[in-house]
C-alpha positions in Angstrom: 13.7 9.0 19.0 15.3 5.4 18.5 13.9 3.6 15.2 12.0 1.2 17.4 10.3 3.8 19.2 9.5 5.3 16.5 8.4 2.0 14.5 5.9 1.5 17.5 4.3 4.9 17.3 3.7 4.7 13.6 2.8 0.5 13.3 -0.3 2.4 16.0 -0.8 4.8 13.3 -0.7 2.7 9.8 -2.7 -0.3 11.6 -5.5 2.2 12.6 -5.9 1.2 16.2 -4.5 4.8 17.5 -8.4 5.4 15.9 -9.3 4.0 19.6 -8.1 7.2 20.9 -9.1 9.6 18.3 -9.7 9.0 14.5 -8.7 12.7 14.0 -5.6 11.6 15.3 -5.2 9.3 13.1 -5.5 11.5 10.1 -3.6 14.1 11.3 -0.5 11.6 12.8 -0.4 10.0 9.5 -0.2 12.7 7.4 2.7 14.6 10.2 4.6 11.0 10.3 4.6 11.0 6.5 6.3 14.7 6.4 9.1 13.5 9.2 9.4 10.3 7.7 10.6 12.7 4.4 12.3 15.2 7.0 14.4 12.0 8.0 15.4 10.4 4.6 16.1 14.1 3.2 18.6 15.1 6.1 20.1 11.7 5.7 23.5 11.6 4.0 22.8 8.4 2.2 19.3 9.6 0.7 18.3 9.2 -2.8 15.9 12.5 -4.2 13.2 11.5 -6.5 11.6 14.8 -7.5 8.9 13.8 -9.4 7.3 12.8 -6.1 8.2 16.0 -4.5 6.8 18.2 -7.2 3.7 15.5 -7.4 2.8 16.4 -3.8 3.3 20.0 -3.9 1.0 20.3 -6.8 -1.6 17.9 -5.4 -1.7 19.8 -2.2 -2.2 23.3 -4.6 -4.5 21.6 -6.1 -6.8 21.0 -3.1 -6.6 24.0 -1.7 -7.7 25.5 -4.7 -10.2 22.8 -5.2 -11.6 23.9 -1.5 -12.0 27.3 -2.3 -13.7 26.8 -5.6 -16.4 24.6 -4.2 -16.5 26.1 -0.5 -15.9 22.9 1.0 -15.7 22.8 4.9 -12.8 23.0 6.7 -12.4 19.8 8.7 -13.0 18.1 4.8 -10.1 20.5 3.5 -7.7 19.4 5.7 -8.3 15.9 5.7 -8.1 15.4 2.1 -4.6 18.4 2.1 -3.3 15.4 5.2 -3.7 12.5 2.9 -1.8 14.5 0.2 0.9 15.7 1.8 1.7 12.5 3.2 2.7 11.6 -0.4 5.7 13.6 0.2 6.6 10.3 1.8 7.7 8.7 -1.3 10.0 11.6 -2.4 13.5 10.1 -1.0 14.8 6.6 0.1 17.6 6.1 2.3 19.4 3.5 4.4 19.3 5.2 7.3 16.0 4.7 6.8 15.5 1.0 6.4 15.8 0.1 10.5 13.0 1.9 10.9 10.9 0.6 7.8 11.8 -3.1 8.9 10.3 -2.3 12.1 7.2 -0.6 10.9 6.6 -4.0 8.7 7.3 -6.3 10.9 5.1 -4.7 13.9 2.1 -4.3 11.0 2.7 -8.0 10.8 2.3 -9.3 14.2 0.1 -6.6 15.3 -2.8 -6.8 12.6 -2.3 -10.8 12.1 -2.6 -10.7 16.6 -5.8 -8.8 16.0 -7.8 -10.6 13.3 -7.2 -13.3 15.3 -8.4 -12.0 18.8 -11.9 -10.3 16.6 -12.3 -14.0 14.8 -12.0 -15.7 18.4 -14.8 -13.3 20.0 -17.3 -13.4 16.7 -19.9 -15.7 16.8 -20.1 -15.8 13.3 -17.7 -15.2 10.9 -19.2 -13.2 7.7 -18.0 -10.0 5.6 -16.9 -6.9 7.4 -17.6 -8.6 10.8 -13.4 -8.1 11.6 -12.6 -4.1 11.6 -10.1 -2.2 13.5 -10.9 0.8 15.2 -10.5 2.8 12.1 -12.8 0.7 10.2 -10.6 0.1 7.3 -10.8 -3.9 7.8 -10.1 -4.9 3.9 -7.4 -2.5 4.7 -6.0 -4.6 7.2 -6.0 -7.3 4.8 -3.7 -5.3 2.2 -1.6 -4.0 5.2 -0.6 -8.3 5.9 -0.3 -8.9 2.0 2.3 -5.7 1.8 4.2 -7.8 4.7 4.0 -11.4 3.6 7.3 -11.3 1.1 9.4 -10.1 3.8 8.5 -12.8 5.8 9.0 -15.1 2.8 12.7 -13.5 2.6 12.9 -14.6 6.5 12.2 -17.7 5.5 14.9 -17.9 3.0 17.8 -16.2 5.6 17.0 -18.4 8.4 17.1 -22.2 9.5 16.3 -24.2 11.8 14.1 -23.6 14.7 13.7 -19.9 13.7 12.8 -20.8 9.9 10.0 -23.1 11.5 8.6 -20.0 13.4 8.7 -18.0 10.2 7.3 -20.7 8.0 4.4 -20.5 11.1 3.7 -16.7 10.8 3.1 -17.0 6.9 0.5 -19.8 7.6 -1.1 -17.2 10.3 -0.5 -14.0 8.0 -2.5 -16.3 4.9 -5.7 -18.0 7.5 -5.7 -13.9 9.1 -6.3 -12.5 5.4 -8.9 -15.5 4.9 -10.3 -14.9 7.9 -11.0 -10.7 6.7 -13.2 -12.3 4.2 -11.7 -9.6 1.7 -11.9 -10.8 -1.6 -9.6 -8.3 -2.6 -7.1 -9.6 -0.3 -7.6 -13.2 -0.7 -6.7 -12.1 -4.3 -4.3 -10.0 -4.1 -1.7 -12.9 -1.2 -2.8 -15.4 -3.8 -1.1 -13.4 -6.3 1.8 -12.7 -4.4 2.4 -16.3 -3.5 1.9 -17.2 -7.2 4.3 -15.1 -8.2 6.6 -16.0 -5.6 6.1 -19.6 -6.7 6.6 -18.9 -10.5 9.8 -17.1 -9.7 11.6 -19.8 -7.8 10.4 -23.0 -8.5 9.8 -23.7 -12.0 8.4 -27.1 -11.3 6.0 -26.6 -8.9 4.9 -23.3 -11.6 3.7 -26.1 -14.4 2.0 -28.2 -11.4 0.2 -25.1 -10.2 -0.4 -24.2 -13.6 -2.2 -27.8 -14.1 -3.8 -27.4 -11.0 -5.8 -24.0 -12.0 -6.0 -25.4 -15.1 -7.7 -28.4 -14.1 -10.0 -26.3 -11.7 -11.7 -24.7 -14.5 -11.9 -27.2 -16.6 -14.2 -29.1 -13.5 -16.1 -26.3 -12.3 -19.3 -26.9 -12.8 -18.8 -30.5 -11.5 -17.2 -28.9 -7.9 -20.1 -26.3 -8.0 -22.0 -29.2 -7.2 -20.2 -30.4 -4.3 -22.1 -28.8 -1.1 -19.4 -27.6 1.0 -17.7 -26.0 -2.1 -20.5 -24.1 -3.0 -21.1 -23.0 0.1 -17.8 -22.0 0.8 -17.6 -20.0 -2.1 -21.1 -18.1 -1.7 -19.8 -17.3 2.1 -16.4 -15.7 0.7 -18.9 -13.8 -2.2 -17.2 -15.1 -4.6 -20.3 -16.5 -6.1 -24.1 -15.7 -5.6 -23.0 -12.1 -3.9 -25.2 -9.3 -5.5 -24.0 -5.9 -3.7 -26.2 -3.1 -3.3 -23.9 -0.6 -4.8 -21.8 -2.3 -6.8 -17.9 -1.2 -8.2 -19.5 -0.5 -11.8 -22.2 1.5 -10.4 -19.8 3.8 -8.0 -17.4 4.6 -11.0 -20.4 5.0 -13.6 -21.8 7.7 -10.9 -18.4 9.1 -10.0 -17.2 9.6 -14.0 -20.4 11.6 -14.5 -19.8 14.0 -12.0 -16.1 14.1 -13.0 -17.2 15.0 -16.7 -19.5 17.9 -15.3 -16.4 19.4 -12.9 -13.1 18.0 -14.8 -10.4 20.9 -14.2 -11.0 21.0 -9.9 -13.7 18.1 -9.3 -16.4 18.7 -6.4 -14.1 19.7 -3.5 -12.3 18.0 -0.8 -15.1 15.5 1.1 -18.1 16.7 -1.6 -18.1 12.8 -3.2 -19.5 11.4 0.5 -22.8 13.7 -0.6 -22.7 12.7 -3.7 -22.1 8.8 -3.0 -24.8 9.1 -0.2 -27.6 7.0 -1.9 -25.7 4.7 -2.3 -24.5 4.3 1.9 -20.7 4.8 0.6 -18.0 7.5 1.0 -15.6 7.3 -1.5 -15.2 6.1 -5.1 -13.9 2.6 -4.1 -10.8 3.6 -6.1 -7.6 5.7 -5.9 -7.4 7.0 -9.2 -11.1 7.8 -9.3 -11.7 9.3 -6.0 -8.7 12.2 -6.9 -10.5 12.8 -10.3 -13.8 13.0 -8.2 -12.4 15.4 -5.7 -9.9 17.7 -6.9 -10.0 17.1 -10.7 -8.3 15.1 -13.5 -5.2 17.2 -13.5 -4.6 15.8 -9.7 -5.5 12.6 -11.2 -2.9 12.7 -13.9 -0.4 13.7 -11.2 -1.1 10.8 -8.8 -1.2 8.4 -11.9 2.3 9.5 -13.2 3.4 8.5 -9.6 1.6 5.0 -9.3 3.4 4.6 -12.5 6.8 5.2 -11.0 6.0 3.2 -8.5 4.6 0.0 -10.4 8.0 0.5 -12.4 9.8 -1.3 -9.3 8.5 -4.6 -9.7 8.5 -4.6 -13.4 12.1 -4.0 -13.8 13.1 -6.8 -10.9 11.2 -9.7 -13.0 14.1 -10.8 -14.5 16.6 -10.0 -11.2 17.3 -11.7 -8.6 14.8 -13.4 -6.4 15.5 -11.0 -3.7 15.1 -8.2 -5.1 12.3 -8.7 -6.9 10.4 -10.0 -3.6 11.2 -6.6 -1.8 8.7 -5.6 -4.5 5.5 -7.4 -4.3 4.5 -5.2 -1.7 4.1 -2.4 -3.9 1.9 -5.0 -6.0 0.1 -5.6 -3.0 -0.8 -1.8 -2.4 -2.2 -0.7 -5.8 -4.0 -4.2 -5.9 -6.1 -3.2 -2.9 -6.2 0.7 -4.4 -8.0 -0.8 -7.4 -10.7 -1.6 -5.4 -10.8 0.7 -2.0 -8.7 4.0 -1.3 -6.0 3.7 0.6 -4.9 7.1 -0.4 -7.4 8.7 2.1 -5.8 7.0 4.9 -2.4 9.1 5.4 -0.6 6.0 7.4 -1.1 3.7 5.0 1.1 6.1 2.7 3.4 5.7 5.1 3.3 2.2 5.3 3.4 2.1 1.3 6.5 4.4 1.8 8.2 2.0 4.1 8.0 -0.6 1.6 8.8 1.0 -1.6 12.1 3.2 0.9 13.2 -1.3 0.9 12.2 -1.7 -2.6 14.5 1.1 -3.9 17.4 0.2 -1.5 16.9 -3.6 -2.9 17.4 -2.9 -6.3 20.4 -0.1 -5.3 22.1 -3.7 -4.0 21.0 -4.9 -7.0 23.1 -2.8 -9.5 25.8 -1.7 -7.6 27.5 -0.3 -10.4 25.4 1.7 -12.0 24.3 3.3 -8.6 28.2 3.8 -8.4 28.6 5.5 -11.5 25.9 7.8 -10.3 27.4 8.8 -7.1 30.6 9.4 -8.7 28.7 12.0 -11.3 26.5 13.9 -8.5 29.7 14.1 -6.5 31.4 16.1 -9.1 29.0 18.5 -9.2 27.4 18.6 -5.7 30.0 17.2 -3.4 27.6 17.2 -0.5 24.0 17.3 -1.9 22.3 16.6 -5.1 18.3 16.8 -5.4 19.0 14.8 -9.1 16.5 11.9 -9.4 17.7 9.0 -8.1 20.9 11.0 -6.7 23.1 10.0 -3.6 24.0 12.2 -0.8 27.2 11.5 0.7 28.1 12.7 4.2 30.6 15.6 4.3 34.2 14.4 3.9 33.3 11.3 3.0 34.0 9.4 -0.5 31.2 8.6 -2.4 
């Protein structure tokens, strides 16, 4: 199957409309896609291991099996939660044989969820909160998904000119009104972070008069609190006047006490949707939270450890190149949205997180060529085809390293 072929069949899957045909589906595509996305990058003579993430998803899938027994939860519960685990394996190798396909996958996300929230804001009648969905109904989701794509547009916009940089420059000004038009605070927050830091990073200039801007903002708010459309505009976006029925405080106060009472295997793969009933909710409104919830704060602890060697990435670009540390935001974008929602229950959007982090990796491999050298070189000498070392290269038979 081609890399476009392929891209097609998963941008279905991580955008959530293959949910039209089955949600099941969904699940159960995302989570297989994740393990022959893996499959690909670990046949792959130019792969990079990174065990940590291996042995991370082999021991959160133990986990929830044993989790499952231990509180008898149902079977269709079991293996949805064991998909969205597994598809963790994911993020265990990078590769660039697999970047043709991971370009694809973005870029498809792009046009596809940006072509959407357009068509669903056209046919409203009113534009509110939650009123633009997919048929998965992950719409803040959707919002993340176009924030983990806007820096590689931004990098179009640097490689091209001309006629085709205009039509770039166009598609970030859709990608930004389509996250506005979500109504996701989290994502409004979450581009405007990204573009901040895009701004900071390359022009210095423009970073003190952005900086004078916001600074100037607060210093007036009260006075544009009193200007109508302003005020209105912010209690429509709930960033002001918005008191939710189950707020984030409330979810995790609710969710930590049952974690205290089950710590070791939590309540069991699903269990938190009874738990969280009350309050008309499903999960814990965070990554971190929900694992501890479900299958304990061991699993926790193991899903932490690989946020942090994730969240690594961007930190050790900040002072690189402007290229390389743009292939990183994405990641930003991701665990931004996770604060707030749970991605990790959605197996494609692993995917889609391992798509961006496989281009992450293979950015800052460009980066430092020599030290990625010196570690082909040293894996060579003792595994002249294969290595599973972390961060290891594995060079095609008969073929230098």
């Amino acid at each position: 199957m081609g890399p476009l072929v392929a891209a097609i069949l998963g941008t279905l899957l991580t955008s959530g409309m293959m949910s039209a045909v089955s949600h099941e589906l969904t699940i159960l595509g995302g989570g297989a896609a994740c393990l022959l996305f893996a499959a690909s990058g670990l046949l792959s003579h130019r792969a990079s291991i990174h065990p940590v993430f291996a042995l991370g998803t082999l021991a959160l899938s133990l986990l929830c099996l044993i989790s499952s027994e231990s509180s008898a939860a149902s079977v269709s519960s079991t293996i949805h939660i064991f998909s969205c685990y597994v598809a963790t394996i994911a993020l265990a190798c990078s590769s660039q044989d697999l970047s043709s396909f991971c370009r694809h996958l973005i870029f498809g996300n792009n046009l596809l969820l940006t072509g959407w929230v357009f068509f669903q804001a056209f046919q409203a009648t009113e534009l509110r909160a939650w009123a633009i969905s997919n048929p998965s109904g992950t719409g803040n989701l959707m919002a993340a998904q176009i924030n983990m794509t806007l820096p590689f547009v931004l990098m179009k916009i640097h490689d091209t000119t001309g006629t085709s940089r205009l039509g770039w420059q166009g598609l970030l000004c859709l990608n930004c009104v389509a996250v506005f038009l979500v109504m996701s605070r989290n994502g409004i927050g979450a581009m405007l972070i990204i573009l901040t830091l895009y701004v900071l990073f390359n022009h210095k200039r423009m970073a003190v008069v952005l900086i004078g801007f916001i600074g100037t903002t607060t210093l007036f708010m009260d006075q544009l609190f009193q200007i109508p459309w302003f005020r209105h505009l912010l209690i429509r976006y709930r960033i002001i006047g918005f008191k939710p029925v189950a707020p984030r405080s409330l979810i995790w106060e609710i969710s930590s006490w049952h974690i205290q009472k089950n710590p070791w295997l939590g309540v069991g793969p699903g269990e938190p949707r009874k738990y969280l009933a009350t309050l008309d909710i499903y999960h814990a409104h965070n990554n971190i939270v929900q694992v501890a919830f479900e299958t304990g704060i061991p699993s926790a602890v193991i899903y932490t450890v690989m946020i942090a060697l994730l969240l690594v990435l961007p930190l050790r670009t900040m002072m690189g190149d402007r290229r390389t540390f743009m292939a990183t935001l994405p990641i930003l974008a991701y665990f931004s949205y996770s604060w707030t929602g749970s991605p990790l229950s959605f197996p494609a959007a692993t995917l889609m997180l391992a798509a961006v982090a496989n281009e992450a990796r293979l950015a800052m491999r460009r980066q430092d060529p020599l030290l990625h050298r010196s570690i082909q070189q040293s894996v060579s000498v003792s595994h002249p085809r294969r290595s599973t070392g972390f961060g290891s290269t594995c060079p095609a038979p008969g073929r230098p390293s």
